[in-house]
N, C-alpha and C positions, 0 to 999 in steps of 0.2 A: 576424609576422602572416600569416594563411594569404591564399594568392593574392597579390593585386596590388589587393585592396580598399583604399581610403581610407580611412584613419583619420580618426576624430575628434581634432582635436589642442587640447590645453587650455592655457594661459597660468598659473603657479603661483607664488608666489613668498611662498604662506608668511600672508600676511597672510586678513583674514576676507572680504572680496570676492572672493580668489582662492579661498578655501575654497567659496563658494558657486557659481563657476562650475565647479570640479571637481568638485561635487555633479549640477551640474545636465548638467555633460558626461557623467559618467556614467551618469546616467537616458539623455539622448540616445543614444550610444551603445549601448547595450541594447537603446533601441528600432529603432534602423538595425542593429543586428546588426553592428556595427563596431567595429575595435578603437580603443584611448584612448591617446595619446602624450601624456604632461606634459611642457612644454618649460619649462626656467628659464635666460634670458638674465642674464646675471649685469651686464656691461658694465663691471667697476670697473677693469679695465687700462685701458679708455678716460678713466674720469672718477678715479680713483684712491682710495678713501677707504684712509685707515689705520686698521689695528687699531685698539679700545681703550687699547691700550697705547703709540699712535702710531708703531709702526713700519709700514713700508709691505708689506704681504703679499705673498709670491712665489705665482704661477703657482698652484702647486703647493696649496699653504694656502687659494686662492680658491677653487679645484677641489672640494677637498673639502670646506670648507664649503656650495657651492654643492649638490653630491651629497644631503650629508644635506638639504638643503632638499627635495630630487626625493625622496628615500626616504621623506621625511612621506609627502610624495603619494602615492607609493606605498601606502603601510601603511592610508591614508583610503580608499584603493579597495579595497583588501583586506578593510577591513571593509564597505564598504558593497555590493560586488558581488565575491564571491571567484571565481565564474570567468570572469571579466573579461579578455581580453587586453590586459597592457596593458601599455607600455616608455615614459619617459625619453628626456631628450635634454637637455643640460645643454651654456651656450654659455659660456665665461667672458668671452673677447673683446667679445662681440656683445653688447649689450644687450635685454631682453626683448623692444622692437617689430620690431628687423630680424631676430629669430631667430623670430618668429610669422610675420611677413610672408614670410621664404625659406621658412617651413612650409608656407606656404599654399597655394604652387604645386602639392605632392601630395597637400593634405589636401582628403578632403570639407567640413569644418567648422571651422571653428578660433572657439574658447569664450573669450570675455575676464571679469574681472570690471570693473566699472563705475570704480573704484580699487585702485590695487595699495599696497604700502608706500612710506611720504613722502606719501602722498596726501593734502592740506589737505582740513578737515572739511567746509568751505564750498564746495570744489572738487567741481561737480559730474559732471565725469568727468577720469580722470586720461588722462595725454597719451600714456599705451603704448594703452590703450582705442583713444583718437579716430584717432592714427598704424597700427594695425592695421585698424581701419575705414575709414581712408581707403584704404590700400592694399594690402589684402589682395587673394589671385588667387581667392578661394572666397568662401563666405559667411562670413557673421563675427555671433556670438551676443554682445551685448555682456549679461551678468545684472548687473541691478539686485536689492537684495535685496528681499524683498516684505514692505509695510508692510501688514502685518496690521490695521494702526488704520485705515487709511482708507476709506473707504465705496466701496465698489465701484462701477464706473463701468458704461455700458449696457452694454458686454460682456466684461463678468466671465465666468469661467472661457472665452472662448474664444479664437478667433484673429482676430487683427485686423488687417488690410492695407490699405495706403495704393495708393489707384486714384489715376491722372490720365492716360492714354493713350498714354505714353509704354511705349520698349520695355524699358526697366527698371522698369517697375509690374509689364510681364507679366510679366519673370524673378522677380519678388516674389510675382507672385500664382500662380504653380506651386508656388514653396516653399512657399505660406500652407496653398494646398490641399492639397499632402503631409503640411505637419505639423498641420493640422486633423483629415484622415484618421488618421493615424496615433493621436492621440491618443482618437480617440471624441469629438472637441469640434466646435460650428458654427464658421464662420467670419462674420468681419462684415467687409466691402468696405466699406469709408470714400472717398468722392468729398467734399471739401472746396475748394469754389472761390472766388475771389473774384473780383467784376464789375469791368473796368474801366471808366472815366471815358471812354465814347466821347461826343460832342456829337455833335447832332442838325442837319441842316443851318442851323437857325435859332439856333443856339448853345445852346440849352437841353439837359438831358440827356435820356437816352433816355424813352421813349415805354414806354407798358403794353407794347405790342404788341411793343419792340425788348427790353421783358426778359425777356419770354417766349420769345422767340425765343435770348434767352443761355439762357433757365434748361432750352430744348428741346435746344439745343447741347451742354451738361453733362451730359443725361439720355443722348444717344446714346452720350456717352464710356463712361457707363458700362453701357450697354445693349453695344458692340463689346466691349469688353473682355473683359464675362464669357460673350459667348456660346460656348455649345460647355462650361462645365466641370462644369456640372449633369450634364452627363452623362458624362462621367469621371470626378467625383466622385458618384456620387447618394448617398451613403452620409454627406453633409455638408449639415448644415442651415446656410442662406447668407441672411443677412442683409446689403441693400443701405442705406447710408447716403450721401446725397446731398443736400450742406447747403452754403449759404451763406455759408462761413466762413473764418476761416484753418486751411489743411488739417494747419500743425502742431500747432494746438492742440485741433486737434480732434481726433486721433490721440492726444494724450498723454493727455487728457479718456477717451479709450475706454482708454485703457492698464491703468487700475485696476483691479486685482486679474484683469487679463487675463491669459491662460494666455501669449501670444508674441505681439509687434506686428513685423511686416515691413517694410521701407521697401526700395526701393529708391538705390541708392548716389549717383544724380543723378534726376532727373523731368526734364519740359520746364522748359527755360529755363535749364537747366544751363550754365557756360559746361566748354568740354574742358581745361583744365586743373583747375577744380575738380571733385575727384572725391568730395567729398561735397556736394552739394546742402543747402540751406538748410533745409529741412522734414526732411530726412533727420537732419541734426545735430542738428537743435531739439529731436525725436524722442527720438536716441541720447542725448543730455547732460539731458530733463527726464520723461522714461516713469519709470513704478513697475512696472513689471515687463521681463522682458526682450527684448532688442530684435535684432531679426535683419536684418542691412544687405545684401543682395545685390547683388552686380556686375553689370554683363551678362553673362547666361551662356549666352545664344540658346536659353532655353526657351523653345516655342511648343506649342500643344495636339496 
């Protein structure tokens, strides 16, 4: 790869969810002008499976099995973008999440698909997905395939990012605005709050006056947040959403047949050891289109 640029790196392993996120990495890539590393963590010296013929396969036998899996991928990018930069990485030992997650440390992006092989039909995201989204050092694309039958949700073909004030919305809401720009599409800011249960001094609950004053509260969050990007972006038409509701369902609601939904990896309320946040996962494991989970990455305007 020329220079010291970040690659896009893709998660493969053969089946049709990883087919579609190595489709969709390599649109990405094209548009970052970057090159595409396919990684396939193989992991069966750890958990062991035998041949069909139940003998137990040396080293060697997994290797190459595992390769030809990488050279599909290869030959798929070959047809769909032939002057692609683009190389492999094949782990036998390691299985496919800690061989995404050690990618992740050099890569600009790293692509999952929503299920890999073994993945129960009912299983709405498999556990190399949810394990690289939780720990991944970059951002992380989880693709969903896109249900063509469903009725399109308010913001179809655009980008949608999840606001709450927090400083992982704004690492969320820079990537939103990059890949909004990037693509020629608007973006839509989603603020989803819900009221707590504060009592009034007289034990009743709040007053007209004290919900107004929450629902004035909510409106600055998202008045601070986006000031300043209209004008770094003005080339992105921005739509603000600021609703009453629960903010994962409201996000997954806009997700239909939306171009990319953005979450940030925790919001407020986050505890530090969990490093995916409750809206964030809700998000990742129930969206129809795909889903992009940001870390802190101290983007600021």
């Amino acid at each position: 790869m020329a220079g010291q640029d970040r690659s896009i790196v893709v998660g493969y392993d053969g089946s049709q969810c990883s087919r579609e996120a190595l489709t969709w990495a390599v649109d990405e890539a094209q548009r970052r002008r970057r090159g595409l590393k396919i990684v396939y963590g193989l992991g069966w010296l750890v958990y062991g499976p035998p041949a069909p013929t139940g003998e137990i396969l040396a080293e060697g036998q997994l290797r190459a099995a595992a390769e030809r899996v990488a050279e599909e991928a290869m030959d798929l990018v070959a047809q769909q973008a032939p002057e692609l930069d683009v190389s492999n990485d094949v782990y036998v030992e390691v299985n496919a999440k800690a061989a995404l997650v050690e990618q992740s440390s050099k890569a600009e992006l790293v692509v999952v698909g929503s299920r890999g092989r073994g993945g129960f039909k009912g299983l709405l995201l498999g556990s190399t997905s949810t394990g690289v989204a939780m720990h991944a050092h970059c951002p992380v694309v989880v693709v969903h395939a896109a249900d063509e039958t469903r009725t399109p949700g308010p913001s179809a073909g655009r980008v949608v990012v999840g606001i709450d004030g927090s400083d992982r919305a704004m690492d969320a809401l820079a990537f939103a605005f990059a890949a909004a720009s990037a693509r020629g599409v608007g973006l839509t800011a989603v603020h989803g709050w819900t009221a707590p249960w504060i009592p009034a001094s007289d034990g009743l609950p709040l007053t007209g006056k004290g919900w107004r004053g929450l629902e004035e509260q909510e409106n600055l969050v998202m008045s601070e947040t986006m000031a300043g990007w209209g004008d770094k972006y003005p080339d992105v038409d921005v739509t603000r959403v600021i609703v009453e509701a629960n903010p994962a369902r409201t996000l997954v609601e806009h997700s239909h047949r939306a171009a990319l939904v953005v979450v940030g990896s925790r919001g407020h309320g986050g505890f530090t050891g969990l490093l995916l946040g409750s809206v964030s996962q809700t998000v990742v494991q129930h969206a129809t289109c795909p889903v992009a989970v940001i870390p802190g990455l101290g983007h600021r305007r």
